[in-house]
The first five atom37 places (N, CA, C, CB, O) and aatype in JSON, in Angstrom:
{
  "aatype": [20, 20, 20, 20, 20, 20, 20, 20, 20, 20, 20, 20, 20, 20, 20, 20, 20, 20, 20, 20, 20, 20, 20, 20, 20, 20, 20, 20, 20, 20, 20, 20, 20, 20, 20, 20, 20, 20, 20, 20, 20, 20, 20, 20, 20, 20, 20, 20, 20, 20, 20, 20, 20, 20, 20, 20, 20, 20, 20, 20, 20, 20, 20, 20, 20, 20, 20, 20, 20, 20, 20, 20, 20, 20, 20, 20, 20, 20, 20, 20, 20, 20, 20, 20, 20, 20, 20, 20, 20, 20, 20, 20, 20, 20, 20, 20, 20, 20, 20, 20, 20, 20, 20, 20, 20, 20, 20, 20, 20, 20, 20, 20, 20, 20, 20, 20, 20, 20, 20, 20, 20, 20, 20, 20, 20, 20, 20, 20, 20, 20, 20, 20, 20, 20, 20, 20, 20, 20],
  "atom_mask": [
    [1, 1, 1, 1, 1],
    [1, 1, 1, 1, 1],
    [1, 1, 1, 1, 1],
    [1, 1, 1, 1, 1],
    [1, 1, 1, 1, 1],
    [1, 1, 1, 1, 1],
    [1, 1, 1, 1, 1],
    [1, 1, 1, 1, 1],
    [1, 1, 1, 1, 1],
    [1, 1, 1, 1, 1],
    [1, 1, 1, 1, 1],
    [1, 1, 1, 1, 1],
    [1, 1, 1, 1, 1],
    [1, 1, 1, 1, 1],
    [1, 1, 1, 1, 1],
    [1, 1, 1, 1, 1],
    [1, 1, 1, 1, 1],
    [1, 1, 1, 1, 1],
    [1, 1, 1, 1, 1],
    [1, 1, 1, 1, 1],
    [1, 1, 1, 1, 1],
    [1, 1, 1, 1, 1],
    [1, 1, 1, 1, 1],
    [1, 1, 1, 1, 1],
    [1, 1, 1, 1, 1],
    [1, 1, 1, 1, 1],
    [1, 1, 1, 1, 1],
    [1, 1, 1, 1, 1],
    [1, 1, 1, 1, 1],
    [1, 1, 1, 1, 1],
    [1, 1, 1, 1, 1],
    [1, 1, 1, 1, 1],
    [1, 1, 1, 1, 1],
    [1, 1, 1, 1, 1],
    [1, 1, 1, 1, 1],
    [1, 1, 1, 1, 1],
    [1, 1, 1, 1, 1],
    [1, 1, 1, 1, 1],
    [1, 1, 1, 1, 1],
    [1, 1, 1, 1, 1],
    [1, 1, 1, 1, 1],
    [1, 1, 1, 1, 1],
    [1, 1, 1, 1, 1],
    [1, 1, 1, 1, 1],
    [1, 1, 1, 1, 1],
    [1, 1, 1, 1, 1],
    [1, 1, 1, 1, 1],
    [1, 1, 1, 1, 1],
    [1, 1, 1, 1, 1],
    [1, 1, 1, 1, 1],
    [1, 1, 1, 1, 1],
    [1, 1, 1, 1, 1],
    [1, 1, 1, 1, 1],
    [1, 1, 1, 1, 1],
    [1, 1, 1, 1, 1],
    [1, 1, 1, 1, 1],
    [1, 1, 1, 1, 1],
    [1, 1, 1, 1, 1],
    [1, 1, 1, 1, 1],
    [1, 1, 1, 1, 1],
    [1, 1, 1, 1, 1],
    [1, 1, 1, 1, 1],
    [1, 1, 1, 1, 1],
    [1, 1, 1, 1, 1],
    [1, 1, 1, 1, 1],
    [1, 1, 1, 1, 1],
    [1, 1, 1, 1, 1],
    [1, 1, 1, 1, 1],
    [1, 1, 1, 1, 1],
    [1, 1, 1, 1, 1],
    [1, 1, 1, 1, 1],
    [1, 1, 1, 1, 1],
    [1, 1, 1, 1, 1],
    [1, 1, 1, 1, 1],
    [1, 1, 1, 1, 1],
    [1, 1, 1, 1, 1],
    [1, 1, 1, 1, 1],
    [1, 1, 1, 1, 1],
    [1, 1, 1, 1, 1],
    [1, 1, 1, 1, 1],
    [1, 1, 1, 1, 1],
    [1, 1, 1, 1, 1],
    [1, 1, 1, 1, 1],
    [1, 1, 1, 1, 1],
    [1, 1, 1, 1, 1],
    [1, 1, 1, 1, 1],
    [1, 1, 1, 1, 1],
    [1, 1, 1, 1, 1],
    [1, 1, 1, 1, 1],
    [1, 1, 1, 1, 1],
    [1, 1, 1, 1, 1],
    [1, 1, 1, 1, 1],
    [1, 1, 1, 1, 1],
    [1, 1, 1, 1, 1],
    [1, 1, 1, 1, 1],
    [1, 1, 1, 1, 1],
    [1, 1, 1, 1, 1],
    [1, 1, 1, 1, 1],
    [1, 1, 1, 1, 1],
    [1, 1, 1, 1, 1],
    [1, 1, 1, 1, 1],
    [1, 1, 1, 1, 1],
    [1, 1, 1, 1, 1],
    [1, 1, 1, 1, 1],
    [1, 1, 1, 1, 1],
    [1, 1, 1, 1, 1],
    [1, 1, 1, 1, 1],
    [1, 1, 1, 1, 1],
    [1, 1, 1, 1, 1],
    [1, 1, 1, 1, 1],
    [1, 1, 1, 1, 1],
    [1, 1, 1, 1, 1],
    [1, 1, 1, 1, 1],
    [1, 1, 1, 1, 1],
    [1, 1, 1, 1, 1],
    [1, 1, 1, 1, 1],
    [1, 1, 1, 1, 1],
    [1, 1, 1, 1, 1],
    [1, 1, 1, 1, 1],
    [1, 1, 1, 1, 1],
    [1, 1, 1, 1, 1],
    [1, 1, 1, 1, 1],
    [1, 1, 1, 1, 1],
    [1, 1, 1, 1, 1],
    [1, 1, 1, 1, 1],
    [1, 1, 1, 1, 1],
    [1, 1, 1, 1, 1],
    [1, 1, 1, 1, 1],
    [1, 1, 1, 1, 1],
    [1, 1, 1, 1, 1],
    [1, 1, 1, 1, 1],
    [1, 1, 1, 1, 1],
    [1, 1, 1, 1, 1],
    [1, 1, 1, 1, 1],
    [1, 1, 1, 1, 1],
    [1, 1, 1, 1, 1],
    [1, 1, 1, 1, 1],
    [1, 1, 1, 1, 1]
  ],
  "atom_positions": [
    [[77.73, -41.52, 144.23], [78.33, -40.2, 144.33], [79.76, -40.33, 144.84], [77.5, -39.3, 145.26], [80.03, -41.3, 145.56]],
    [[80.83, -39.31, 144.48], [82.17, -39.41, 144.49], [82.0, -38.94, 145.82], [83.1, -38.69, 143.42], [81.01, -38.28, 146.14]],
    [[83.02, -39.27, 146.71], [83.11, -38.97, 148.11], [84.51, -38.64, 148.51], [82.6, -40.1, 148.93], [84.85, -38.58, 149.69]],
    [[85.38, -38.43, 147.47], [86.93, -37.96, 147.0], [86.88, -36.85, 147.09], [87.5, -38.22, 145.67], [85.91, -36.11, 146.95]],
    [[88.66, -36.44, 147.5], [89.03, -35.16, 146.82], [88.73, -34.91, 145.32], [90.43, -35.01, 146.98], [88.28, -35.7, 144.48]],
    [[89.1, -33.67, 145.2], [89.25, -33.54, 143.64], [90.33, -33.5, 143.1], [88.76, -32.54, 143.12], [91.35, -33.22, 143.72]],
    [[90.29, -33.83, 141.57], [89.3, -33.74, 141.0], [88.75, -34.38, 140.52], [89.26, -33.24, 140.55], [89.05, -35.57, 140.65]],
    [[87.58, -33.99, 139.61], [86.35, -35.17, 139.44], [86.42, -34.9, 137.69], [84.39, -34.73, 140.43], [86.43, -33.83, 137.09]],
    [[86.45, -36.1, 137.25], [86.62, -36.37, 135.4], [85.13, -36.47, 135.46], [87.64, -38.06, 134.56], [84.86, -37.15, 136.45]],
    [[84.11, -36.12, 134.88], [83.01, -36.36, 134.05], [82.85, -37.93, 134.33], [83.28, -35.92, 132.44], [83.8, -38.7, 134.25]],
    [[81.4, -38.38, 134.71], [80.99, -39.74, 134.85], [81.29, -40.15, 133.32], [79.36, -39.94, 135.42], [81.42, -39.51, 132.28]],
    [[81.36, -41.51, 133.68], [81.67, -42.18, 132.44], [79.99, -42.63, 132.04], [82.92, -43.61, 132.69], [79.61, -42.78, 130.88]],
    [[79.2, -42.77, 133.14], [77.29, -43.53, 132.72], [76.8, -42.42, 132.63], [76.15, -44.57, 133.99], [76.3, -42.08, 133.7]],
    [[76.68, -41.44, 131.6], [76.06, -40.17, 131.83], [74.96, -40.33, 131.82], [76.3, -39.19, 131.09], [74.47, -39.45, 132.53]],
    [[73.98, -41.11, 131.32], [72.68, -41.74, 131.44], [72.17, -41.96, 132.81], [72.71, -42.98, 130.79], [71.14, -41.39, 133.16]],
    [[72.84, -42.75, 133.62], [72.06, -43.28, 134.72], [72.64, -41.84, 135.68], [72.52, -45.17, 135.32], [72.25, -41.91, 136.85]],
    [[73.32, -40.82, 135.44], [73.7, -39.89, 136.29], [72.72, -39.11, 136.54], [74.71, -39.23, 135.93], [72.1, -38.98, 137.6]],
    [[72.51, -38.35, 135.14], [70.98, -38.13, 134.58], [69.93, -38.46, 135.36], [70.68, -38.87, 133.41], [69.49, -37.56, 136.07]],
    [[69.36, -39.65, 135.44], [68.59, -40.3, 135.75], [68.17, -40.24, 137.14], [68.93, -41.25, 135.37], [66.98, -40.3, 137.44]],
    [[69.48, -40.07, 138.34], [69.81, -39.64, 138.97], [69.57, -38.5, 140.33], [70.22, -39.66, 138.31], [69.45, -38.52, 141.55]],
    [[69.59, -37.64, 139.29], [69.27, -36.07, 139.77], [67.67, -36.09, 138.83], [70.82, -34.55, 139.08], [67.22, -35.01, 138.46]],
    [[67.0, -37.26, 138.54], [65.64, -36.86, 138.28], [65.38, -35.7, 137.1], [65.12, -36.36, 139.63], [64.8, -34.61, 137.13]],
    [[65.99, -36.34, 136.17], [66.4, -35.19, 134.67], [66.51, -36.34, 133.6], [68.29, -34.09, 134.75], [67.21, -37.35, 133.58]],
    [[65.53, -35.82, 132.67], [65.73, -37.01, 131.15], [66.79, -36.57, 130.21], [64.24, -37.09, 130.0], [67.05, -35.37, 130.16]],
    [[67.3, -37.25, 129.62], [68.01, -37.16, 128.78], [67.37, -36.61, 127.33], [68.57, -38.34, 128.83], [66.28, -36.87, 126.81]],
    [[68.47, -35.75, 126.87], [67.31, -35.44, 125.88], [68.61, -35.24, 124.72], [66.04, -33.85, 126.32], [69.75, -34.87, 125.03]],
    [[68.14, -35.57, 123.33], [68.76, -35.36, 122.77], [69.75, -33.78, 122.3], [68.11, -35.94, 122.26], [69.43, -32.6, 122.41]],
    [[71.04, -34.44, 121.78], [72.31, -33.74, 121.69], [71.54, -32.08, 120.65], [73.8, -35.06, 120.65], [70.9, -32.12, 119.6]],
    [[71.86, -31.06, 121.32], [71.3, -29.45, 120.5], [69.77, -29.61, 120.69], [71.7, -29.24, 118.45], [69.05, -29.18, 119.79]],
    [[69.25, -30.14, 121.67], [67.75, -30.07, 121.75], [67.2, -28.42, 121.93], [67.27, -31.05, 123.13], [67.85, -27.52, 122.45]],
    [[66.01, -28.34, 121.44], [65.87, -27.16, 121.3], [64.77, -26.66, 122.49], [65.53, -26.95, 119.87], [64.4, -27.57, 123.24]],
    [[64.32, -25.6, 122.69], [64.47, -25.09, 124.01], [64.82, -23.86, 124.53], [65.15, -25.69, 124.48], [64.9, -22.94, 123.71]],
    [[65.05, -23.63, 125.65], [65.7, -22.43, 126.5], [66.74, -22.62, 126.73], [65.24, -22.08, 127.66], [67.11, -23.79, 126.89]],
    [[67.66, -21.52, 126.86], [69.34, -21.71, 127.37], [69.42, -20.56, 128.23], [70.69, -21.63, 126.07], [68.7, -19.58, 128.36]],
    [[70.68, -21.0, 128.86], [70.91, -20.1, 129.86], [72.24, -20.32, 130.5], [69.86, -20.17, 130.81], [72.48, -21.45, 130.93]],
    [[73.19, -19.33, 130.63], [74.68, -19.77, 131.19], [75.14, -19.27, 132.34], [75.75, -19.44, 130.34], [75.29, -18.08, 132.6]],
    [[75.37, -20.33, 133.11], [75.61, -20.09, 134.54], [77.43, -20.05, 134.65], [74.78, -21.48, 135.53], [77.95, -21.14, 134.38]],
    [[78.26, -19.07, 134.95], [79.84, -19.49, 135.04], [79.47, -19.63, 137.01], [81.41, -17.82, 134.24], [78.96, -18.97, 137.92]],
    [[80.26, -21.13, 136.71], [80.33, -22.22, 138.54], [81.77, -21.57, 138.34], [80.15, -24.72, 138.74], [82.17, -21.15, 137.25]],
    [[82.62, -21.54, 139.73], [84.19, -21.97, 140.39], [83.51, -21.97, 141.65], [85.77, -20.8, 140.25], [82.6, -21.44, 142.3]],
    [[84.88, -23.23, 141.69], [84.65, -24.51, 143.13], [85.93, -24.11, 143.86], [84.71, -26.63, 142.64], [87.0, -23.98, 143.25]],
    [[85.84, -23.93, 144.97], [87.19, -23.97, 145.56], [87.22, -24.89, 146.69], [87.66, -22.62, 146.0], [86.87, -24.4, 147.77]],
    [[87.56, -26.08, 146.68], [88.21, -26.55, 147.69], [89.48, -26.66, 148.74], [88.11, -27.12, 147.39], [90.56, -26.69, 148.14]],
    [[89.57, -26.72, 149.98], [90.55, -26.31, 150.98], [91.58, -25.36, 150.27], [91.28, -27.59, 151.64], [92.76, -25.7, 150.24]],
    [[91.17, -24.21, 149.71], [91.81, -23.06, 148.75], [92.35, -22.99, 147.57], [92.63, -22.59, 149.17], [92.92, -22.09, 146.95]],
    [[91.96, -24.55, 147.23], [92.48, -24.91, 145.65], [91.1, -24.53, 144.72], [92.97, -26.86, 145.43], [89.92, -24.71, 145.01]],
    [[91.69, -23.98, 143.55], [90.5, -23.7, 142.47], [90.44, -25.21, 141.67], [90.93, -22.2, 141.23], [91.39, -25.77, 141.13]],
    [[89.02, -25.7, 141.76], [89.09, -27.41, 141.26], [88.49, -26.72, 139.64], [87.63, -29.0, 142.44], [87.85, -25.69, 139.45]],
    [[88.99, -27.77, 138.61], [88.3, -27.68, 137.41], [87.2, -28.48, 137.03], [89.08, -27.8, 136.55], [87.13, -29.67, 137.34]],
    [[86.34, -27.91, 136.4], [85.21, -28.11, 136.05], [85.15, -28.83, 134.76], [84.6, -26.99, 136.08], [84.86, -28.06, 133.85]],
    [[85.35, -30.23, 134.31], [85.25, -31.02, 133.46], [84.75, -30.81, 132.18], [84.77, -31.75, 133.9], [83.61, -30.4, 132.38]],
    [[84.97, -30.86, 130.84], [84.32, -30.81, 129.87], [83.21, -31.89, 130.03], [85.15, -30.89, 128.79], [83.32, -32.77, 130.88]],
    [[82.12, -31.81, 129.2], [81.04, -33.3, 129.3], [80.47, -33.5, 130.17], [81.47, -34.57, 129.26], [79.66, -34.4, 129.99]],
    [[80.46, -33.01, 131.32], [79.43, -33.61, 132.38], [77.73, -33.34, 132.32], [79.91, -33.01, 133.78], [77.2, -32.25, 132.56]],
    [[77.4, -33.92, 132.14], [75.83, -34.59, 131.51], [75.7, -34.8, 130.42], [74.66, -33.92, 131.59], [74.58, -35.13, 130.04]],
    [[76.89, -34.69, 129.4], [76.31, -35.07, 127.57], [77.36, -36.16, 127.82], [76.64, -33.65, 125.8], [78.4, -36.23, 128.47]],
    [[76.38, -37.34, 126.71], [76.63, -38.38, 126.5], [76.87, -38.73, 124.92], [75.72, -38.98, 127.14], [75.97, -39.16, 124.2]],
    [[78.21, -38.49, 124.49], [78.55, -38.18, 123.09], [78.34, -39.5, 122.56], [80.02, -37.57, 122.8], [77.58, -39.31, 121.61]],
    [[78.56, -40.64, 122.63], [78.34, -41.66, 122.08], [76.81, -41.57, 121.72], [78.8, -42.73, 122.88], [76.42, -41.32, 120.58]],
    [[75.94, -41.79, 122.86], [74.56, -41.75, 122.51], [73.79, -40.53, 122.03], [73.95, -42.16, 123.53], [72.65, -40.54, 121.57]],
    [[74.57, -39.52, 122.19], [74.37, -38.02, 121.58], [72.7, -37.78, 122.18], [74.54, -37.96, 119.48], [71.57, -37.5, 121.78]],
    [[73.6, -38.18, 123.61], [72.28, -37.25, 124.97], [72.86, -36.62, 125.73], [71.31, -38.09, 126.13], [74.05, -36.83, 125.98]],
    [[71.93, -35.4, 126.44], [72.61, -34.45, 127.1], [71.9, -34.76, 128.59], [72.42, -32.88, 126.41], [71.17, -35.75, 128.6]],
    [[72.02, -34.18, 129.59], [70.7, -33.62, 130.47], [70.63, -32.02, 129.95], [70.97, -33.73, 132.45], [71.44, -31.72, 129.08]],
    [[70.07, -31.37, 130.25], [69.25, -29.82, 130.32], [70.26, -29.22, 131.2], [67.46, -29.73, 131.09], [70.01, -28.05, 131.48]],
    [[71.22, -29.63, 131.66], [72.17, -29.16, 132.63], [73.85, -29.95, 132.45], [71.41, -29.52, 134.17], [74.34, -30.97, 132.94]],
    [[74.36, -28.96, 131.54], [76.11, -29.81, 131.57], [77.28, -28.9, 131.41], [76.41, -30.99, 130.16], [77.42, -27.84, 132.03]],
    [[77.96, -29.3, 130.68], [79.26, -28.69, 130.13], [79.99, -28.71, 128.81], [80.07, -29.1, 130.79], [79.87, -29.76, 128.19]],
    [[80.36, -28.24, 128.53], [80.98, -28.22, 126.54], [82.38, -28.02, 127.19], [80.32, -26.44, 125.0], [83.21, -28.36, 126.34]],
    [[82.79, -27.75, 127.93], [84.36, -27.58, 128.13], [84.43, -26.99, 129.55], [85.14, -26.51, 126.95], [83.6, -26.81, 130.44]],
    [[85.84, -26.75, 129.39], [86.76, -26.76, 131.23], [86.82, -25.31, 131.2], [88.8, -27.64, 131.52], [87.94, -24.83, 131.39]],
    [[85.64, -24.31, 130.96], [85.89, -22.51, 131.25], [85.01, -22.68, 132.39], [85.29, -21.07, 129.9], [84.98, -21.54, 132.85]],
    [[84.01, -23.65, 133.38], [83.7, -22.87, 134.25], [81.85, -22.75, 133.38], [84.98, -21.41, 134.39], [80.89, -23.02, 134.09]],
    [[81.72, -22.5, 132.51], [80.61, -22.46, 132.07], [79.77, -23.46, 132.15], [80.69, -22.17, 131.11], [80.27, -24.53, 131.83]],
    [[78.35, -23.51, 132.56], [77.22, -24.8, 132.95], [76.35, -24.05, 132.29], [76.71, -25.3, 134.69], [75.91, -22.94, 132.58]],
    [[76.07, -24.9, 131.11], [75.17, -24.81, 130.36], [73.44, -25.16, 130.96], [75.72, -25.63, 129.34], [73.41, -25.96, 131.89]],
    [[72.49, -24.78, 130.62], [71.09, -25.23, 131.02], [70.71, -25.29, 129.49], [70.1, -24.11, 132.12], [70.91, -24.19, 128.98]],
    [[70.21, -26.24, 128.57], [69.7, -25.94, 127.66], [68.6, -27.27, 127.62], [70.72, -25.62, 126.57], [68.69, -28.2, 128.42]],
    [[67.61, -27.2, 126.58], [66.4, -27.92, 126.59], [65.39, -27.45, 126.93], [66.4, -28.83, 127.16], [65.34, -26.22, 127.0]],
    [[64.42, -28.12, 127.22], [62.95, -28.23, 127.2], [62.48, -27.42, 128.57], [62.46, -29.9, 127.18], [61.72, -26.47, 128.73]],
    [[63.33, -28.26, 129.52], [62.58, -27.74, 130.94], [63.92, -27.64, 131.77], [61.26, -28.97, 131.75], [64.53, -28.62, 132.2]],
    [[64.36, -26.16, 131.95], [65.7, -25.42, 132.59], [64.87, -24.92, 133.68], [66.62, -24.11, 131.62], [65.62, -24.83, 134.66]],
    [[63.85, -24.59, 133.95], [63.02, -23.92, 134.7], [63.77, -23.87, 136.42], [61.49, -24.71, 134.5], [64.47, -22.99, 136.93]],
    [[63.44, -24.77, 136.8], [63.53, -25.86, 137.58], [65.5, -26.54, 138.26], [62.64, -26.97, 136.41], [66.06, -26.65, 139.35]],
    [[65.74, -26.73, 137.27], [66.99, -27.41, 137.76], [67.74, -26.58, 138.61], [67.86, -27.83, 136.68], [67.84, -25.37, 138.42]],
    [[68.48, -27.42, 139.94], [68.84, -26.74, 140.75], [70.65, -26.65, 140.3], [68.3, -27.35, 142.17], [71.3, -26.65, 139.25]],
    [[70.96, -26.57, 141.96], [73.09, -26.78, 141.59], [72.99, -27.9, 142.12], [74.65, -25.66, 142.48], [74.11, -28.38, 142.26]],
    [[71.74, -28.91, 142.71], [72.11, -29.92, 143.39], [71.96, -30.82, 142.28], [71.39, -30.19, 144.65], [72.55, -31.89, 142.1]],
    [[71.14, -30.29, 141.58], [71.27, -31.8, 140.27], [72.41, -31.35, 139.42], [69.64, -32.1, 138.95], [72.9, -32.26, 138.76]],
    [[72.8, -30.52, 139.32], [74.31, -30.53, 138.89], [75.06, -31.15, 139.05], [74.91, -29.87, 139.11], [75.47, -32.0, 138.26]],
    [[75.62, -30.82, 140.54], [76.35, -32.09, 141.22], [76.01, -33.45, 141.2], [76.4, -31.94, 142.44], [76.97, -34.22, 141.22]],
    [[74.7, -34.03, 141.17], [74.52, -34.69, 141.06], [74.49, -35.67, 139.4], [73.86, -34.35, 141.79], [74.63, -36.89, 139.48]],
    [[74.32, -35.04, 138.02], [74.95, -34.9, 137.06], [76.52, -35.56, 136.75], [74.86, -33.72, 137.05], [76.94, -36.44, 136.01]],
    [[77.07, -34.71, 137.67], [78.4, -34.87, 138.37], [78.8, -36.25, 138.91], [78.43, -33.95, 139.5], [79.74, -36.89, 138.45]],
    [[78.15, -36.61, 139.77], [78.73, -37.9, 140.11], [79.56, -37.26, 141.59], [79.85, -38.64, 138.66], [80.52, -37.71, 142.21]],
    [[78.87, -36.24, 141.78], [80.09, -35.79, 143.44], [79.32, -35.02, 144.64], [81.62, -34.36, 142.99], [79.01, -33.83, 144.74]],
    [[79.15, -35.99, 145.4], [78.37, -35.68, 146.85], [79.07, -34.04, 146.59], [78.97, -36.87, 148.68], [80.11, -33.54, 146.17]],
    [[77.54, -33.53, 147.25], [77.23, -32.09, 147.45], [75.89, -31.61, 148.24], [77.17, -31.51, 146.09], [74.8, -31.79, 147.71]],
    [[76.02, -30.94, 149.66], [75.16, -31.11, 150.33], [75.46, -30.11, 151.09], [74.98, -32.25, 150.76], [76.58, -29.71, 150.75]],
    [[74.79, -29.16, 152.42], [75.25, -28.24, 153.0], [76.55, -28.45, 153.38], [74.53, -27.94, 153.88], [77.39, -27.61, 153.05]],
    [[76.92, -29.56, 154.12], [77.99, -29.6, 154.43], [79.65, -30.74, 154.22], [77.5, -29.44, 155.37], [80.75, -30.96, 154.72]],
    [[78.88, -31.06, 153.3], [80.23, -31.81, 152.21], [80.27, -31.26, 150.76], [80.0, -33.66, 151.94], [79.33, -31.04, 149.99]],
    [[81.65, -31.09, 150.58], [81.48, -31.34, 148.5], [82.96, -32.62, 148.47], [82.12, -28.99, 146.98], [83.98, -32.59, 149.17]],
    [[82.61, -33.53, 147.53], [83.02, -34.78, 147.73], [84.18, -34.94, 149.21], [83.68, -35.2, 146.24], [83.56, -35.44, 150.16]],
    [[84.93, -34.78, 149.38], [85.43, -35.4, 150.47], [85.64, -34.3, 151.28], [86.6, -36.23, 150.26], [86.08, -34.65, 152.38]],
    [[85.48, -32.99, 151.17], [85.27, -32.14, 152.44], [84.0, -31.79, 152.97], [85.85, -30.96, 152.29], [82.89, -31.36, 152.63]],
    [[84.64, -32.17, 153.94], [83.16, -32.74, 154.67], [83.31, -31.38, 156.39], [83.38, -35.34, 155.26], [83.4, -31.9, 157.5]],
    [[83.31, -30.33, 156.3], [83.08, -29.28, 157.21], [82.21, -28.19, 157.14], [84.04, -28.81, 157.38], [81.22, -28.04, 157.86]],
    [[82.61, -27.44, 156.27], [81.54, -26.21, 155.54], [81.33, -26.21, 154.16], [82.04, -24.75, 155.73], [82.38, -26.28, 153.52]],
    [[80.65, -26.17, 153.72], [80.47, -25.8, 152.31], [79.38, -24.51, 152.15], [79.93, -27.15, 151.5], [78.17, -24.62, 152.34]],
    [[80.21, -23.01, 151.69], [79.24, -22.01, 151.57], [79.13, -21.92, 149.94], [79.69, -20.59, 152.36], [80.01, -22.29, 149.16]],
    [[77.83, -21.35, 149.59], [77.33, -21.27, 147.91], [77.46, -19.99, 148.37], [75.69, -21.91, 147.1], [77.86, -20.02, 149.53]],
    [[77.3, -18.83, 147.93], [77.12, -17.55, 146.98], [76.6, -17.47, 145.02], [78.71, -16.95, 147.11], [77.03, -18.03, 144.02]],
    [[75.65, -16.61, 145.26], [74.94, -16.54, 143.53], [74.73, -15.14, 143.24], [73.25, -17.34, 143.27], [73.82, -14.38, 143.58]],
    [[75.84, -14.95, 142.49], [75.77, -13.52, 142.24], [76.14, -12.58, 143.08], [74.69, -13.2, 141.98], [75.65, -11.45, 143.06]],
    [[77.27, -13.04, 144.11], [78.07, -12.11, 145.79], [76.69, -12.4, 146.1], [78.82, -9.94, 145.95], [76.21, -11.99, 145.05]],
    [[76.1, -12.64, 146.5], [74.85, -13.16, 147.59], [75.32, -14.62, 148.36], [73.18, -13.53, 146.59], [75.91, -15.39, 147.61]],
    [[75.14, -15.02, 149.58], [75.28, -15.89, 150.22], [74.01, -16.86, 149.88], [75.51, -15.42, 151.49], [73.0, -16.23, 149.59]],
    [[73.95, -17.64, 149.86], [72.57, -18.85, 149.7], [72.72, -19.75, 150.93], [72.66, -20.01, 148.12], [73.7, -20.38, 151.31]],
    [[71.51, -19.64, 151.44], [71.3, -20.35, 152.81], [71.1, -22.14, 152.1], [69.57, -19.53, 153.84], [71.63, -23.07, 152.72]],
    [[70.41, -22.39, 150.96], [70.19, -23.9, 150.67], [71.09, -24.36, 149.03], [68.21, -24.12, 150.54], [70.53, -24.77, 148.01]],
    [[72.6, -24.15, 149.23], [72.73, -24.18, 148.15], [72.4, -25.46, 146.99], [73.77, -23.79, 148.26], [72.51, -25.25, 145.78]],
    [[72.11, -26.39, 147.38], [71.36, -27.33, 146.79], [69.85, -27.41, 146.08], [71.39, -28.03, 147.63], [69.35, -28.19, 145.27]],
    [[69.35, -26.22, 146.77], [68.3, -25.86, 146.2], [68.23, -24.9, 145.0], [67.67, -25.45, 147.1], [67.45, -24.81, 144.05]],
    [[69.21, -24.28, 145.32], [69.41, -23.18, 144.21], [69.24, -23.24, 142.61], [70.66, -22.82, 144.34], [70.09, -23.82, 141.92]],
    [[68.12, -22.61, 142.06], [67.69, -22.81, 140.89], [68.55, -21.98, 140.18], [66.33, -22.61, 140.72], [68.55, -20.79, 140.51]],
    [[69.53, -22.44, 138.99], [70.93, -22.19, 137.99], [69.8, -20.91, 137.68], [71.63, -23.66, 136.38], [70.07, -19.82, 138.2]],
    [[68.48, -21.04, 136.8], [68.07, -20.31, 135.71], [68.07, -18.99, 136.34], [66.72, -20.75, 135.06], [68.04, -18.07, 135.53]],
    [[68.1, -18.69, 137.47], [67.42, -17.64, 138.1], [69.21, -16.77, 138.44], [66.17, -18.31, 139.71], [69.3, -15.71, 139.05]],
    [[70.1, -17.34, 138.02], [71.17, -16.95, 138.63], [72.46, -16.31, 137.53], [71.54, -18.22, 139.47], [72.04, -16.36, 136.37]],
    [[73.46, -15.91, 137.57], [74.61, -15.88, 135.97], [75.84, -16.72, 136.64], [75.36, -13.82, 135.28], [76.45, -17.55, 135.98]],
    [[76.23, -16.38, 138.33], [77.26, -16.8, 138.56], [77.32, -17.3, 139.96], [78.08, -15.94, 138.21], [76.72, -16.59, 140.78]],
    [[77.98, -18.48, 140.48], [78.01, -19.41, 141.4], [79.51, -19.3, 141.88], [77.53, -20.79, 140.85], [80.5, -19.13, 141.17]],
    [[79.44, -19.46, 143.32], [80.85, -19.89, 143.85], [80.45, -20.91, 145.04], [81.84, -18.49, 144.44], [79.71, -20.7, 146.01]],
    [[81.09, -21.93, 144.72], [81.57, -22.98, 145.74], [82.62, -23.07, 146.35], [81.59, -23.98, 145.38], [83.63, -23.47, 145.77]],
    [[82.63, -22.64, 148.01], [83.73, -22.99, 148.54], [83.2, -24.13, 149.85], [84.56, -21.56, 148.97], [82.22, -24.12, 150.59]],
    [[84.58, -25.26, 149.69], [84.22, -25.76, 151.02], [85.33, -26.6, 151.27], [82.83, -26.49, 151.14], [86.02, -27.3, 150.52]],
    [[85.33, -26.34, 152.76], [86.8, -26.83, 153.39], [86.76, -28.23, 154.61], [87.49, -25.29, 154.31], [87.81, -28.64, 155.11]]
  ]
}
């Protein structure tokens, strides 16, 4: 896990990232449930961008059930089993420590909100159940 400022480029092993956060890879347009979560991250008051690709693996044309198609902010859930996946396997997806109280190198507060609601475990937080996420942490 990245333990840096940001920002964070998309892992280059999207496989073992996957693997990771305890999520199979499943092939590229797998079919399934979808569901779109729009994330913004703000670190020490900077708005960080959100990577195209993070969990699809275009060469091997695998995804996880949890990624990105581009830099709007949008986190896709699509596949078999979305049920389930939290924002911590996101991050984790990601390749960037995320925990109550770090997101990669700020390491003081980190508050989630889902939907203007505050979230007491944002790592736990299940995407499917949600439309919109804010990460701040300083």
């Amino acid at each position: 896990m990245r333990t840096t400022p940001p920002p964070w480029d998309a892992p280059r092993d999207t496989i073992a990232y996957i693997a990771a956060a305890g999520l199979e890879a499943e092939p590229l347009n797998s079919r399934g449930s979808s569901h779109l979560v729009t994330l913004s991250i703000d670190v020490d008051g900077w708005s960080v961008p959100i990577p195209p690709y993070v969990g699809i693996d275009r060469l091997r044309s695998q995804q996880a059930a949890v990624h990105t198609h581009d830099s709007t902010g949008h986190v896709w859930l699509e596949g078999r089993s979305i049920d389930h996946i939290t924002l911590g396997q996101f991050f984790t997806v990601w390749g960037v420590r995320f925990d109550a109280r770090c997101l990669g190198a700020a390491c003081n507060e980190v508050l989630v909100t889902a939907d203007g609601d505050q979230v007491v475990d944002g790592a736990a937080l299940k995407l499917v159940e949600v439309n919109s996420v804010t990460v701040t942490a300083r």
